[in-house]
Structure formats: structure tokens, C-alpha cells
N, C-alpha and C positions, 0 to 999 in steps of 0.2 A: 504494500500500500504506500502509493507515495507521500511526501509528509503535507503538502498542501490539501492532499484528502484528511491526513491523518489527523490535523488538527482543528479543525472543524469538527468533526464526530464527537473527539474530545471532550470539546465544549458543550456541545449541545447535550452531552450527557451529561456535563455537571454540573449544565445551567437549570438541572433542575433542583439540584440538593445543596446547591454553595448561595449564597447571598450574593447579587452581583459585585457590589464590590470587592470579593474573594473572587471571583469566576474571573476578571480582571486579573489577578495573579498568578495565576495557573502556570506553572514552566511553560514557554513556546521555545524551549532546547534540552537535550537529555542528552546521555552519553549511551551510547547501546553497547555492552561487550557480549557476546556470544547471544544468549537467550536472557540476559541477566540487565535490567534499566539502572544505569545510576540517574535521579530526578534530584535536582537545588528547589527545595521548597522553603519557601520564605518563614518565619513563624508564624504567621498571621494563621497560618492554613493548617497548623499544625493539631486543630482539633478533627481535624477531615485529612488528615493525609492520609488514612490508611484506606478510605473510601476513594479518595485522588488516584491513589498509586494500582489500585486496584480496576480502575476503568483505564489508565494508563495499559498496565499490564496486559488487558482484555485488547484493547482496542491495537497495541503494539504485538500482540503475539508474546509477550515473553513467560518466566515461568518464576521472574522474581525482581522485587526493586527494593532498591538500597537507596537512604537516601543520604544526599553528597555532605560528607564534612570536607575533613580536612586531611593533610599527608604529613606525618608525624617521623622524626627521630634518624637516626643512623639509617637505616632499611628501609627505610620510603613509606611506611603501613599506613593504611588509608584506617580510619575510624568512622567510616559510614554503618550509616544502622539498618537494617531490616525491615522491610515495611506492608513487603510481600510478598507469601511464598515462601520455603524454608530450607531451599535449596540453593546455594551460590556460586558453586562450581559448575562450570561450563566450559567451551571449548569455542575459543572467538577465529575465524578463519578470516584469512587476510593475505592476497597475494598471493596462494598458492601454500600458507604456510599454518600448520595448526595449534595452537597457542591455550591449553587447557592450564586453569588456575580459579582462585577463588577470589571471586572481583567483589566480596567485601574484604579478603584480608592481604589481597596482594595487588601492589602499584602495577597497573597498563593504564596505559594515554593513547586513548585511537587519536588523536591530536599529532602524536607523532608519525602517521601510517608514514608520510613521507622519507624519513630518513631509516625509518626501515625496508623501504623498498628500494632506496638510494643503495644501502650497503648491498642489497644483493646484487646490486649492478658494479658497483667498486669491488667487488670480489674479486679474486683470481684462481681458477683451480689449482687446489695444492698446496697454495699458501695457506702459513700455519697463524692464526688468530690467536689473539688471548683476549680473551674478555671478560674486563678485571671484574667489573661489576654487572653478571649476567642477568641477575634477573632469573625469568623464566623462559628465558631465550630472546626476549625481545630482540635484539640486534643481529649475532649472532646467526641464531637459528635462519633467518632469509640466507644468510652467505652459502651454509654448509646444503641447505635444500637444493637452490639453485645455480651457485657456482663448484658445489665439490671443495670447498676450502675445509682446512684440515681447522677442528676448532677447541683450545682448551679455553671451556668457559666455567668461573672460579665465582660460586656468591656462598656468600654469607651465612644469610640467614636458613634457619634447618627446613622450614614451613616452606616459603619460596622454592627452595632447593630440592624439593620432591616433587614440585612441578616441573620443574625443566630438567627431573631427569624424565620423568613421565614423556616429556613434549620431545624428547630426543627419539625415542621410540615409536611415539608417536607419530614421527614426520620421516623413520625408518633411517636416521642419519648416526644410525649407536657406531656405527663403522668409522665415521669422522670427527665426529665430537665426545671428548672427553669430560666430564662433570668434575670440579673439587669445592666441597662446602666447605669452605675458611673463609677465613678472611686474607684479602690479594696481597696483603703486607707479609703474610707466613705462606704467601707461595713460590719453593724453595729455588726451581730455576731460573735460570740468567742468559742473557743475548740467545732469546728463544724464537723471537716475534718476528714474524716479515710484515703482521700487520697486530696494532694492539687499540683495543675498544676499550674509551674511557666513558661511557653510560652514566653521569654522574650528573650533581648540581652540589651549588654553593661550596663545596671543600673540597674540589675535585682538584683543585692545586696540591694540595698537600702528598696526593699519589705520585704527581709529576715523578719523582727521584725515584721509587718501587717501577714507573710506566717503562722508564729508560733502562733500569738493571735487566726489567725482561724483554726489550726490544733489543735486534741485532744491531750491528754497528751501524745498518741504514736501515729504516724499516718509515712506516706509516703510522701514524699515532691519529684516532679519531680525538679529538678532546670536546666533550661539554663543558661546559659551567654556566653558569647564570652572571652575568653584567647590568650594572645599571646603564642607561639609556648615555648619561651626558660621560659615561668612561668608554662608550665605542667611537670610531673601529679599532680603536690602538689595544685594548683588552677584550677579552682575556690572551689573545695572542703575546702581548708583551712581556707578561708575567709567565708563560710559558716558555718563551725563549731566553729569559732570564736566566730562570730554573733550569734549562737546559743545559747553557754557556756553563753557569757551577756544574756540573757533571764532565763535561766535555765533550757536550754531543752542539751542534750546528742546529737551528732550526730553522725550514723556510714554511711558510704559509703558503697552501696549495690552492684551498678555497674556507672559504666562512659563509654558513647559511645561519639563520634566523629558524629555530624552532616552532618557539611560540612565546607568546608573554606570561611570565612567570610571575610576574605582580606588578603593580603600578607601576612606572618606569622601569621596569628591569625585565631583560628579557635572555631566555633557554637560547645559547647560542652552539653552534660545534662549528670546531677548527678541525679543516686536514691538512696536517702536519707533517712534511719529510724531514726525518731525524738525521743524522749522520755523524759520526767522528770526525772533531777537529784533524 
């Protein structure tokens, strides 16, 4: 159903049990991941949400909605609530690639399809990845699908970590990608990388010196992090190559795209980054 049908129905269903100046609030954007609605409901509505969420549900097809907080702490965990349905693990397809997790306790952003479908293109058969901060393959998992790249992808947290070993299987690439639940600071090899995934925000500098010990003497570094508005274009590239010079690796800047806006002036950038020995 397309969404200009979609939201009309909407309304008209819940112009009969909301007051109209609440009918007037109703989300006109949701995030959909697999069968599962993340819905920003205002508090106002918050005596009717489960009535909202539940015509939402109906009228969307899905078989559960969470509704949107916030993204919390070291591991990105989202603290959205439950509001329909009582099932949240799902399996969100995208590009060819299949992506099972639980979209109230693990971070994906269809906000980003773009630079995950970017990396399957930047890929190279063969070449060996690390991907410090995996996720549930988000980055990753497009290269090893669709280019054959060899991928050691390193997360953290134990909960996340059982999806994307799940999603390795899943998408039939256990041949190419390797899983290690640590943390990328205790992972022990060195000049390993022809290409290295830095999937990160706000303290994604700090890996900089851990990203260079396991890239080879010349290799590709993806960098994210977050910038405010009035420190682009000179950052976060500047502070990377900084970081780099103290090592003794070279840095040039390949390209810089624009994510998405990560809060009020500040916005989700990534650097491709060619590294090399002074």
C-alpha cells in the first residue's frame, strides 16, 4: 500500500476515537524495520497510543510497534517501548541482504540504507575487512554477500553478537566472515586490513591508533563520526590525519559523504580514507 493511501485510512480510522485536536498529531513518518513499526508519538496521545499503534499496525501490515525513544550508552541500545504485539525480532531485507535482530533492543537506521549499499559497491573480492564495530552486520554483511570480500567482523556487545552470527548464516557467507565478540581494542592482530570499517559516532577518534595497528601499511579506513555543522569540511578528516601523522601512517581523503543529521547542527559524516606508511 502506498503511503499516500496509507495515511489517509489512518486517519479516518482514528478520527473517530481521538479528539480532533489529537487526530492532528498522529505521526505522518514511522521507521519500518522488517514487520516491526518504530512510531514518535508525542505525549499528548499517550492515553490512546496503544489504540494509535494498533490501527497503525492493522492498516501497515506489521506484527509489532515500539514506540521511538532514545539510543543510549557504549552499544548504541535503543530504549523504545512496546506498544504492540509481543514479538520484536524480525528479519528486515535490504539490497539483496538479510538482517535478523531485535528492533527494540538492537540499533539499525534504514536512514543509512545508503552507505550500506555504497560499501557493497566499494568492495573488492578477496579483500580482507575488519569491522571494528559490527553491529549485526550492518556494513559488513553487503561486502561479503555481494563482492566475496573476506570479512573479520569484531562487536561487543553479547545480545547484538548472536544476531550477526545468526545473519552470517543467514545470508550463507559463514565461508567469508569470521564473528569475535570483544571489544576491537582486545582484538589481538596487527597490519591485517586491506580495508577497515569504523561504524561509529561521537568517540570514534579514540579507535583511530587500535584502526591503524590492524590496517596494513596501505589499506582503506571507512571513518564515521559525528561533527558539528560550523567545524566542517576541515573535520572530522583533520583530526584523523593528525592521529594518523602520531603513528606514522600518511593520510589522504578519498571522499566525504553526509549520513544524516545526528542533532541540531551536527551531523553523521564518513571519511574514505587511504592510509599508508611515511
Amino acid at each position: 500500500m502506498k503511503t499516500q493511501v496509507i495515511k489517509p485510512r489512518i486517519r479516518e480510522l482514528l478520527s473517530k476515537e481521538l479528539p480532533p485536536d489529537l487526530l492532528d498529531l498522529i505521526p505522518k513518518h514511522w521507521v519500518r524495520i522488517g514487520d516491526v513499526l518504530i512510531l514518535p508519538l508525542r505525549p499528548e496521545l499517550e492515553d490512546y497510543e496503544e489504540r494509535i499503534a494498533e490501527v497503525y499496525a492493522r492498516v501497515l501490515g506489521v506484527k509489532a510497534v515500539l514506540r521511538k525513544g532514545h539510543i543510549h550508552g557504549e552499544t548504541r541500545k535503543p530504549d523504545y517501548e512496546l506498544i504492540y504485539g509481543n514479538d520484536t525480532v524480525t528479519v528486515h531485507v535490504e539490497n539483496g541482504v538479510k538482517y535478523k535482530l531485535d528492533a527494540a533492543k538492537v540499533m539499525f537506521s534504514p536512514a543509512n540504507v545508503k552507505e550500506r549499499v555504497r560499501m557493497a559497491e566499494v568492495a573488492r573480492p578477496g579483500e580482507l575487512v575488519v569491522d571494528m564495530f559490527a553491529g549485526i552486520g550492518h556494513l559488513s554483511l553487503p561486502m561479503a554477500v555481494h563482492k566475496g570480500a573476506r570479512v573479520v567482523a569484531i562487536e561487543k556487545d553479547p545480545y547484538t553478537f548472536r544476531f550477526l552470527v545468526e545473519n552470517i548464516w543467514l545470508n550463507r557467507v559463514q565461508d567469508l566472515m569470521t564473528p569475535y565478540n570483544m571489544d576491537n581494542r582486545d582484538f589481538p592482530a596487527e597490519n591485517i586490513g586491506d580495508r577497515i570499517l569504523m561504524g561509529y559516532v561521537v568517540t570514534t577518534h579514540e579507535f583511530i591508533p587500535k584502526a591503524l595497528s590492524i590496517a596494513k601499511d596501505e589499506a582503506i579506513i571507512h571513518y564515521h563520526n559525528t561533527v558539528p555543522e560550523r567545524l566542517r569540511p576541515e573535520e572530522p578528516f583533520n583530526t584523523f590525519k593528525k592521529v594518523a601523522r602520531e603513528y606514522g601512517y600518511e593520510a589522504e581523503k578519498l571522499k566525504e559523504l553526509v549520513i544524516k543529521r545526528y542533532a541540531p547542527g551536527v551531523w553523521h559524516v564518513v571519511v574514505d580514507v587511504r592510509v599508508f606508511k611515511k
